[in-house]
N, C-alpha and C positions, 0 to 999 in steps of 0.2 A: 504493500500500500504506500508506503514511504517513496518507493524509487518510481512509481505512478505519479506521486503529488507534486514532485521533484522533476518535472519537466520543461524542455525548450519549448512543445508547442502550448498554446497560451490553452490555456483551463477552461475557456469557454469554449475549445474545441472537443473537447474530448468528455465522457462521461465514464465511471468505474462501478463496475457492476460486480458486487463479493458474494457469490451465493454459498452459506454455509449448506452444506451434504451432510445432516444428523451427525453433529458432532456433540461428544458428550464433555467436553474441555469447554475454556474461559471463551472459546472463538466468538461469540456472538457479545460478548460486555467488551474484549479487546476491538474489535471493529467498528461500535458504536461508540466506543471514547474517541476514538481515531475519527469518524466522522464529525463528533460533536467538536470536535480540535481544528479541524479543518474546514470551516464553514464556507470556505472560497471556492472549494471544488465542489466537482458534481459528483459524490460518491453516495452509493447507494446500497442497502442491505436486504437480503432476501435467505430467507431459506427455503431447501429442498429436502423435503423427508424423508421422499425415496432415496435409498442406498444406490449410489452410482455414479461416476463423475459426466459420463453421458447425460444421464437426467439434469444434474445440474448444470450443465453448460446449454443445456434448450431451454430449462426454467430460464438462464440469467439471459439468453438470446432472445428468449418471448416477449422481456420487456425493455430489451436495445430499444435507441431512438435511433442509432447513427448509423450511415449505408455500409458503413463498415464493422465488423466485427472481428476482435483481434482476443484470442484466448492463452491465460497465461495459467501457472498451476500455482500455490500458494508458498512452493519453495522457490520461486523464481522472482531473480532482480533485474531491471531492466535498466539498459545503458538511457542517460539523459536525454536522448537524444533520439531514444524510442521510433515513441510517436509522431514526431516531428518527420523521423523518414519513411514510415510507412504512407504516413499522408503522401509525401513527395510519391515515392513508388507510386502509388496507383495515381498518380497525375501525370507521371512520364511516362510508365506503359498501361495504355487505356486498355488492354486489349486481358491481361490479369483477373483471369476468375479468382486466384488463390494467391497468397505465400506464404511463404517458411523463413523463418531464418537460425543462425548460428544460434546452439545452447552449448555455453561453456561450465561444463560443474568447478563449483568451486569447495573443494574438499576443506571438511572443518574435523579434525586439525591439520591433516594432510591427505597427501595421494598416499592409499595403501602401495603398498613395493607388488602388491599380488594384480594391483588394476592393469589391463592390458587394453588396447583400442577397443577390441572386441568388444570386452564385456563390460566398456564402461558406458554402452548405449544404455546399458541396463539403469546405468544412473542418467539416464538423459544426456550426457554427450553426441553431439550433430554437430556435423560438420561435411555437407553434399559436395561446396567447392570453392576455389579459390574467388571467382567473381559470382556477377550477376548470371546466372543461366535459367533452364527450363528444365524441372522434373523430368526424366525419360519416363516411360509407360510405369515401370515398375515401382517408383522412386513417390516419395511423397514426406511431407512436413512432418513434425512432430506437433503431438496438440500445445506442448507448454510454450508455441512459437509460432504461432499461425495466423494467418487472416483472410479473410474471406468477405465475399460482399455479401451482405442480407438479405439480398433479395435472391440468390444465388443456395443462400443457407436453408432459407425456407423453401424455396423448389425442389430439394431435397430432402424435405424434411429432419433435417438438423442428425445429428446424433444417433445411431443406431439403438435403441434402448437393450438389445440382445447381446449388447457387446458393452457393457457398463463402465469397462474398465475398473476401477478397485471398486468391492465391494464386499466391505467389511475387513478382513485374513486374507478373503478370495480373490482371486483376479482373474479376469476376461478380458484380455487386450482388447487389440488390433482394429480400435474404435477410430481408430484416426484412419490409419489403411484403409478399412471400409468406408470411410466419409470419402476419402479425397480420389477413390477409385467408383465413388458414385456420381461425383463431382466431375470427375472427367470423361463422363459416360455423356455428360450433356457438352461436351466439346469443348471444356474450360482449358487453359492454360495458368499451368502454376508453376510461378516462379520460386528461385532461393533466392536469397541478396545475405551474404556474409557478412551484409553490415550492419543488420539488423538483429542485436543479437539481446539475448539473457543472460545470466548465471544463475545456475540449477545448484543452489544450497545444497552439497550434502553432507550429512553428519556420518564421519565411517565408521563410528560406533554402533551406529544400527545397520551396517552391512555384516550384516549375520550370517549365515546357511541359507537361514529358516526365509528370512525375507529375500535371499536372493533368488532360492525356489521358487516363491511366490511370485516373484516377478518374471524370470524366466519361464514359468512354467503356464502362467497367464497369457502370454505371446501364443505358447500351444493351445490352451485351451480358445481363444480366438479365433484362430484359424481353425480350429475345431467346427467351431458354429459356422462362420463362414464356407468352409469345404463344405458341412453337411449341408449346407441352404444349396450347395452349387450340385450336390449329387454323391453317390458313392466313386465314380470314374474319379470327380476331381479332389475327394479325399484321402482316396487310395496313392495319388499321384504324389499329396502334398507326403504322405508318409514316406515315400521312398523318397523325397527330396529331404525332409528330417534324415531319413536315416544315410546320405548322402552327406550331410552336414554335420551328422559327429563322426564319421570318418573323418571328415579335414579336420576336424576339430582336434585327434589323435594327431593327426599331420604338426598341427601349430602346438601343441604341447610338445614334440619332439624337438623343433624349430627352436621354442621358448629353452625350454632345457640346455638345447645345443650351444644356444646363445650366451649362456651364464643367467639365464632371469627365471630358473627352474618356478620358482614360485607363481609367473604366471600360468605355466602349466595346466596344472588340476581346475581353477576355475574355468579356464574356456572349454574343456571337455564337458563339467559340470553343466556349465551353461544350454550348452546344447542336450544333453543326458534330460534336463529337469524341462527345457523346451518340448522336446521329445516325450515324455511325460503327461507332460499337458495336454499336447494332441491328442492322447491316446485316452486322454481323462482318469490317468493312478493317481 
């Protein structure tokens, strides 16, 4: 909320919309003191009782005013200068159904010695490319970094609610995958701009086992739903592409070893093992 308030473009541009997702913490008396402190912006509080970050991102889009809708997660900080360039963006290229841009994690207290490129998507690390380009077919944003126009959002009908993303322990990814692969069914183009970026807070005290399961294993379960909405031919397919991918995963744990950085190792096989998991729904 801070690095929202704390912006280039002036405050009557822009509106901040915090929907609490049934949280049982101080979240809802720490956001109304923050609004009551801030009486210059336009921030606004809502809550969503259904469990599911999907849910809450259509609740907080149902009552957008602006043609634009830009979705951040609540461990993410944004550079000063934010909003200021996404406005620019979709003023330079008109032609922008969507974008994405850079999520830098910023490890509290550090980088574990065990995070390798791989497995720190897990923590929200993006990074598609050096400049401005275009998503290829397969490629798409991440949601703690994206924008989309609203009228584009609602064509779609926002959020897939079968794909929740966290809910509760559980997780059902690939909510964002299926938005921006419905999204370019209508002929949109989505850009990256690597200069538009966040930092994804993460605390490596709760990089656990337990929760890296749950995140990697939620990816599989995602695509779970996904494959079965598309048939058995294209779940079967996705299974031998998992099981394609902890082969190489073996491959880069020998690499890693070979290298002297043994330690990241065991996670990227893990990663894959606990993806693979999820697909299969253990």
């Amino acid at each position: 909320m801070e690095s929202l308030y704390h912006q280039t473009l002036s405050k009557e541009c822009y509106e901040v919309i915090i929907v609490n997702n049934n949280s049982s913490d101080q979240t809802e008396q720490i956001c109304k003191a923050f609004i009551a402190s801030h009486p210059d912006a336009r921030y606004y509080y809502m809550n969503e009782p259904k469990q599911g970050a999907s849910l809450a991102r259509n609740t907080g889009s149902l009552h957008a005013k602006s043609p634009l809708l830009c979705f951040m997660d609540d461990d993410a900080v944004a550079d000063k200068d934010y909003l200021e360039k996404i406005v620019g963006f979709f003023e330079k290229h008109t032609d922008a159904g969507g974008l994405g841009g850079r999520i830098i994690p910023r490890y509290i207290p550090k980088e574990p010695e065990w995070m390798s490129h791989y497995v720190s998507s897990l923590v929200g690390n993006f990074h598609y490319s050096e400049g401005v380009s275009v998503f290829s077919a397969n490629k798409y944003p991440l949601e703690s970094n994206m924008i989309i126009r609203k009228a584009d959002f609602d064509a779609i009908k926002g959020f897939n609610p079968a794909l929740p993303g966290v809910l509760g322990n559980l997780r059902i990814g690939g909510e964002g995958k299926d938005f921006f692969f419905r999204l370019k069914s209508l002929g949109r183009t989505i850009y990256y701009d690597p200069a538009i970026r966040v930092q994804h807070v993460v605390e490596t005290a709760k990089l656990t086992p337990e929760y890296m399961y749950r995140v990697a294993s939620g990816i599989g379960r995602g695509e779970r739903v996904r494959m079965k909405e598309k048939g058995k031919a294209a779940f079967y397919k996705k299974i031998v592409e998992y099981i394609f991918k902890l082969g190489a995963s073996f491959i880069l744990g020998i690499k890693y070893t070979l290298q002297g950085t043994p330690a990241k190792a065991w996670p990227v096989i893990r990663f894959r093992i606990d993806a693979l998991k999820g697909l299969l729904n253990h």
